[in-house]
C-alpha positions as CSV (number, residue, x, y, z in Angstrom):
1,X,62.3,167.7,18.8
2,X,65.0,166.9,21.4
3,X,64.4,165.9,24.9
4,X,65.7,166.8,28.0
5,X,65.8,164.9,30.8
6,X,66.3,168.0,33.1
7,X,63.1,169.6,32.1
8,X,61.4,166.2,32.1
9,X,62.0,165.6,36.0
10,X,60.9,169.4,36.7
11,X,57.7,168.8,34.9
12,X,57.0,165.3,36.8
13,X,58.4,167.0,40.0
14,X,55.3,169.9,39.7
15,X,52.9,167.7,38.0
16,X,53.0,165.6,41.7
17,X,53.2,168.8,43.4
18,X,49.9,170.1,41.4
19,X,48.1,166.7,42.3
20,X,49.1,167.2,46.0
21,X,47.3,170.3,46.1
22,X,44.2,169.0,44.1
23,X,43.9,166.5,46.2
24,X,44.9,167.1,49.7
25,X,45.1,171.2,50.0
26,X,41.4,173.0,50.9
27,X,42.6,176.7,51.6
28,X,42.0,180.0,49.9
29,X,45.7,180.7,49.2
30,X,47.9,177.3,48.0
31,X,44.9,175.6,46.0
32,X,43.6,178.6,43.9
33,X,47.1,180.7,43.5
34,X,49.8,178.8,44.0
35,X,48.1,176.2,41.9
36,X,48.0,178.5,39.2
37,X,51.1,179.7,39.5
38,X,52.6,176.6,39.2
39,X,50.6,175.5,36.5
40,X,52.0,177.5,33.9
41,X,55.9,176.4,34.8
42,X,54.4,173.1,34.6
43,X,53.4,173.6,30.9
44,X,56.6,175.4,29.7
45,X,58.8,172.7,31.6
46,X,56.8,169.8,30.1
47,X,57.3,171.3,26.4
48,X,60.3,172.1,27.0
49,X,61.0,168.2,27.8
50,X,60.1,167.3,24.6
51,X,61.2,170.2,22.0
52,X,64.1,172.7,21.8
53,X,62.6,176.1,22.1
54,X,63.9,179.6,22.3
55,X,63.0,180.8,26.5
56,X,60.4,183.9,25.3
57,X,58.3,182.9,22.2
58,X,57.2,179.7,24.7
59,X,56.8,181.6,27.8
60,X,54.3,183.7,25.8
61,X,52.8,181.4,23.9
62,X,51.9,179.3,27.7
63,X,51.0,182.5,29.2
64,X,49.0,182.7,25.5
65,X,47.2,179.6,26.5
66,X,46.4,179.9,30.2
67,X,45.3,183.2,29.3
68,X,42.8,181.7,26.7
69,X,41.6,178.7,29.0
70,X,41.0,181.5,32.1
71,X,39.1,183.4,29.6
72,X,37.0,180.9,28.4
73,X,35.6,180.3,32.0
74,X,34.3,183.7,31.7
75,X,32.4,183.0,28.3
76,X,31.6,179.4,29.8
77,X,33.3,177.2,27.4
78,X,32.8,173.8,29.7
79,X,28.9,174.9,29.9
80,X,28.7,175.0,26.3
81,X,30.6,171.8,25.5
82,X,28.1,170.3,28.3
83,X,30.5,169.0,30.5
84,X,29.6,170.7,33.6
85,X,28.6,167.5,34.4
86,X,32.7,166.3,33.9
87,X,34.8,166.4,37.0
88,X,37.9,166.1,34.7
89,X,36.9,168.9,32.4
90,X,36.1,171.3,35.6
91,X,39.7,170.7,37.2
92,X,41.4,171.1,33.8
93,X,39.2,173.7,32.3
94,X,38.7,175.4,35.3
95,X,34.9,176.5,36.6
96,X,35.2,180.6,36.8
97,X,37.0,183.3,35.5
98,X,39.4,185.7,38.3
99,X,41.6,188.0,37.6
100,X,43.3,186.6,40.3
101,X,44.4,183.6,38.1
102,X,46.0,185.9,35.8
103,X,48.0,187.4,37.7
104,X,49.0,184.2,39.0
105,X,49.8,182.7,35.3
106,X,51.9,186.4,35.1
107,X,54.2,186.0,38.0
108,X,54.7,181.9,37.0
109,X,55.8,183.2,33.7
110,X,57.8,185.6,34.7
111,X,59.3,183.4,37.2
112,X,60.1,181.2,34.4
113,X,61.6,183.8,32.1
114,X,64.1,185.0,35.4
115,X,64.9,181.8,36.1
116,X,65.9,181.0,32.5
117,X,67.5,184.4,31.9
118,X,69.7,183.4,35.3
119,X,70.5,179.5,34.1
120,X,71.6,180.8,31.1
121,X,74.1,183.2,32.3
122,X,75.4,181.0,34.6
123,X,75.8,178.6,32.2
124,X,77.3,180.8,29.4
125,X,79.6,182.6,32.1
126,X,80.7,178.6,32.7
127,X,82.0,178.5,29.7
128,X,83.5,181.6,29.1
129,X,87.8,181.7,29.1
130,X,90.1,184.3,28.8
């Protein structure tokens, strides 16, 4: 475990960003897609606050999980747990399966991974002499 107060502020930066949306955005484009989208850098920067991790096994392993979550719409996990009913289960759970969202999830996490690969070269290029 080591945290970093880079990731941290990311994290709290799209965690606002993601309430905006919830709260205030009503369209067929931001809300469902760029929601999702986000979502996943969300997760992977708000792990990445806390522990040390290499940039691939934890991009997969969030892509992993949103994969697993979007999927369990389709079998109708929240139905099953009975908490249709639970306005805080439908926005984290989600209430139907798209492919959509997976492709969403995809580009977030690829984002993530080009963004990483690029940060990492910079900074290794930084410190590079002759």
């Amino acid at each position: 475990m080591k945290f970093n107060s880079k990731y941290f502020l990311i994290a709290i930066f799209l965690f606002l960003i993601e309430i905006i949306i919830a709260i205030f955005v009503k369209d067929n484009f931001v809300r469902p897609y760029v929601g999702d989208y986000l979502v996943v850098i969300l997760i992977y920067t708000t792990i990445r606050s806390i522990f040390k991790a290499n940039t691939l096994p934890l991009s997969f392993g969030v892509l992993l999980f949103a994969y697993v979550v979007e999927f369990s719409q389709y079998f109708n996990l929240i139905g099953l747990l009975h908490l249709s009913n639970d306005k805080l289960a439908q926005n984290v759970m989600g209430n139907s399966f798209a492919w959509n969202d997976m492709i969403a999830y995809t580009l977030g996490i690829i984002t993530v991974v080009l963004v990483e690969k690029i940060f990492y070269r910079k900074k290794t290029l930084k410190n590079f002499t002759l």
